[in-house]
C-alpha positions in Angstrom: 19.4 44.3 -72.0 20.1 40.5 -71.8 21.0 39.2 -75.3 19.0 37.5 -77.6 19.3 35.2 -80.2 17.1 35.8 -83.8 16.9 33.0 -86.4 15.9 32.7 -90.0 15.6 30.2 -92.7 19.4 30.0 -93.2 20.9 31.7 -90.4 21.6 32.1 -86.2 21.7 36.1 -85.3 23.4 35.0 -81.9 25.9 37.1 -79.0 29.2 37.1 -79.9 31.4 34.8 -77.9 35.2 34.9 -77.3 35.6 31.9 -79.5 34.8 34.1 -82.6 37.9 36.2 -82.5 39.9 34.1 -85.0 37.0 34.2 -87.5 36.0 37.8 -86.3 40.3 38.6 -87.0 40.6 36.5 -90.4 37.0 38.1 -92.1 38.6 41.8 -91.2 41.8 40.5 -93.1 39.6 41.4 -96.1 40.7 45.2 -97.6 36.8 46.2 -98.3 35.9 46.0 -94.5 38.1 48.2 -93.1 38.0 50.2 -96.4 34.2 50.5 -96.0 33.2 50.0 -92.4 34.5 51.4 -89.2 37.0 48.3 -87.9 40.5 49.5 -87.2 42.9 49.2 -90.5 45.4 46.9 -89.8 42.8 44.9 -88.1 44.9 42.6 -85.6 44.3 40.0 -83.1 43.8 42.1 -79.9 41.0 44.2 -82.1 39.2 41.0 -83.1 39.6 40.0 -79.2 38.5 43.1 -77.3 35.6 43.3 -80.2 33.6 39.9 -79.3 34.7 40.0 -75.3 34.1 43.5 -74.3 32.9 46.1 -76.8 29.9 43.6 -77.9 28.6 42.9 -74.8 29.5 46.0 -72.9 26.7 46.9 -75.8 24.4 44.8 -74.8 24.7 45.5 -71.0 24.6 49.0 -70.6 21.8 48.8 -73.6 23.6 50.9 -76.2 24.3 48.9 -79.1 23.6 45.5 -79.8 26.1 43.3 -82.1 24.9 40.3 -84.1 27.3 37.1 -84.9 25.9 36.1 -88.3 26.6 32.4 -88.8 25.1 29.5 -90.9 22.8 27.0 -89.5 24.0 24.6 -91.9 27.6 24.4 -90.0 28.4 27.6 -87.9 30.2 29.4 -90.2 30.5 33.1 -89.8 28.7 35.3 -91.9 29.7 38.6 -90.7 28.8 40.8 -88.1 25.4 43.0 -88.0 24.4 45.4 -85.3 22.3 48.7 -83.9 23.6 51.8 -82.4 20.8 53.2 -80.2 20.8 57.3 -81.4 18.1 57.6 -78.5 20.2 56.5 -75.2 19.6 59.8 -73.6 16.6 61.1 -75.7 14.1 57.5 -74.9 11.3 59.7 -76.7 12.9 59.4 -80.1 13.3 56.2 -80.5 16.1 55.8 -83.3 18.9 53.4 -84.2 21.1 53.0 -87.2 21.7 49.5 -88.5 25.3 48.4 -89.3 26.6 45.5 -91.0 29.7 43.8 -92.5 30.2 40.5 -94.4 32.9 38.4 -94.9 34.2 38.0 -98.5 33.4 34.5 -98.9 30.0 34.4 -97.6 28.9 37.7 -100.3 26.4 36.9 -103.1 24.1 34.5 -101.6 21.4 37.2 -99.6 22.8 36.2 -95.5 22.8 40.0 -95.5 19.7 41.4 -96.4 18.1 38.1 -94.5 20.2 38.4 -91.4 19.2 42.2 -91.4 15.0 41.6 -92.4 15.7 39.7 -88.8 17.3 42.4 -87.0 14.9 45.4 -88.4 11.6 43.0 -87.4 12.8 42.9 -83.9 13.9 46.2 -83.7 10.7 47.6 -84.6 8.3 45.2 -83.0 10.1 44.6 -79.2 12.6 47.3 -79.3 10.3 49.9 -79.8 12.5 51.4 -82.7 10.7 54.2 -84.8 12.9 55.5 -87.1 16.3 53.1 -88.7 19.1 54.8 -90.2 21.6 53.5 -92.6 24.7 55.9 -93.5 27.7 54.7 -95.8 30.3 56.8 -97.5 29.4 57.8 -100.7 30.6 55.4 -103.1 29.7 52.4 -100.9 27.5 50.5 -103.8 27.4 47.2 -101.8 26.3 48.7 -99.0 24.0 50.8 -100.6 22.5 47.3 -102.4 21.3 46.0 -99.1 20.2 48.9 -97.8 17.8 49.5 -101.1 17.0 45.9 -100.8 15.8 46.4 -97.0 13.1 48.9 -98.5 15.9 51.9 -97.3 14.8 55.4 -98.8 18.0 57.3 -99.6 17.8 60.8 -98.2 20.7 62.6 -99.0 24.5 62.9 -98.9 26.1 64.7 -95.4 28.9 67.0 -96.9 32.0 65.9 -95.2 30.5 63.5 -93.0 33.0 61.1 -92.0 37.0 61.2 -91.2 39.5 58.7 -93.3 42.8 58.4 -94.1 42.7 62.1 -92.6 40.4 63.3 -95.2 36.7 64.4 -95.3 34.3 62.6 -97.3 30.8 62.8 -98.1 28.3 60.0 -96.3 25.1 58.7 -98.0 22.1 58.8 -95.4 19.0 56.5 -95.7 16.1 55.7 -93.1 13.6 52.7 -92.6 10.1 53.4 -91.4 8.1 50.6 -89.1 5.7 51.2 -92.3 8.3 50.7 -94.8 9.1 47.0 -94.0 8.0 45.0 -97.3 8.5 48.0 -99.5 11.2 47.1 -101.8 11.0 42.8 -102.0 8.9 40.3 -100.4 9.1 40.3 -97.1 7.4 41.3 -93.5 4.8 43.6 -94.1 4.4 47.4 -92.8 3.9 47.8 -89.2 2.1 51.0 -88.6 4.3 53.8 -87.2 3.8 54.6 -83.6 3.8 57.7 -83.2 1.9 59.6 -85.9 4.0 61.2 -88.5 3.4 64.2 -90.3 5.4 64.2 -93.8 6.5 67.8 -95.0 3.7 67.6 -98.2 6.3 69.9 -100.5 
């Protein structure tokens, strides 16, 4: 897929470009991100630099994942980073992604997140053809979980030794988004009916 560019009343969605490595490197200096997200702890240099010129659009070329640069209309700051995994490369019939996101420390508290993701969602549902969002955290995230909620997420469960770290096993919290769900929890986009019917268990 060629990549795009998504705006919103504050922000640029936008490709990342080699030029963001230094930001990319200095946000990741943070302890929660690697803490909390999947960035390589210590987070140096070469990371930030293969990150933004070959993991990011290899993503976006072989249509697999597709990375975000958050920044700020205002001047081009970065905000943080906010992406979708395809779950569906080799299954096109389900038509599933899971939504990542991190945010620099000095940009939390002012709603680029759960804007910058409203974004993301409406075009992964509308022109991506996206029919079923996941959102997974490790248990204990909050701030993740805050977003998530925000985005109109329904938390579905905890997955019992989920995720590797600091070679131990811990529990990850597991949410989905419906193309119906959008405008659920705050004002936002409304609904968009669901593609392919669905048939909820009525227990």
């Amino acid at each position: 897929m060629k990549p795009l560019t998504l705006t919103t009343e504050r922000l640029v969605l936008r490709p990342f470009e080699p030029s963001d490595a230094a930001a990319v490197h200095a946000a990741c200096q943070e302890p929660d991100i690697p803490r909390w997200t999947s960035v390589p702890s210590p987070y140096g240099v070469q990371d930030a630099e293969q990150f933004v010129g070959t993991i990011a659009p290899e993503g976006w070329r072989d249509d697999t994942s597709y990375n975000f640069a958050v920044v700020t209309k205002a001047d081009g700051s970065l905000v943080g980073a906010m992406g979708l995994v395809r779950l569906d490369h080799l299954r096109t019939p389900e038509r599933q992604a899971e939504l990542g996101f991190w945010t620099a420390k000095e940009q939390r508290g002012r709603g680029y997140t759960v804007e910058a993701a409203r974004a993301v969602l409406n075009w992964a549902f509308r022109d991506l053809g996206v029919e079923r969002m996941e959102w997974l955290a490790e248990a204990g995230n909050d701030g993740s979980w805050a977003v998530a909620r925000r985005l109109g997420f329904h938390r579905e469960g905890t997955l019992r030794a989920k995720l590797l770290y600091g070679g131990t096993r811990r529990d990850v919290w597991i949410g989905s988004l419906l193309p119906s769900d959008l405008g659920d929890a705050e004002p936002g986009p409304s609904g968009l009916p669901d593609a392919t019917p669905y048939l909820p268990y009525p227990g």
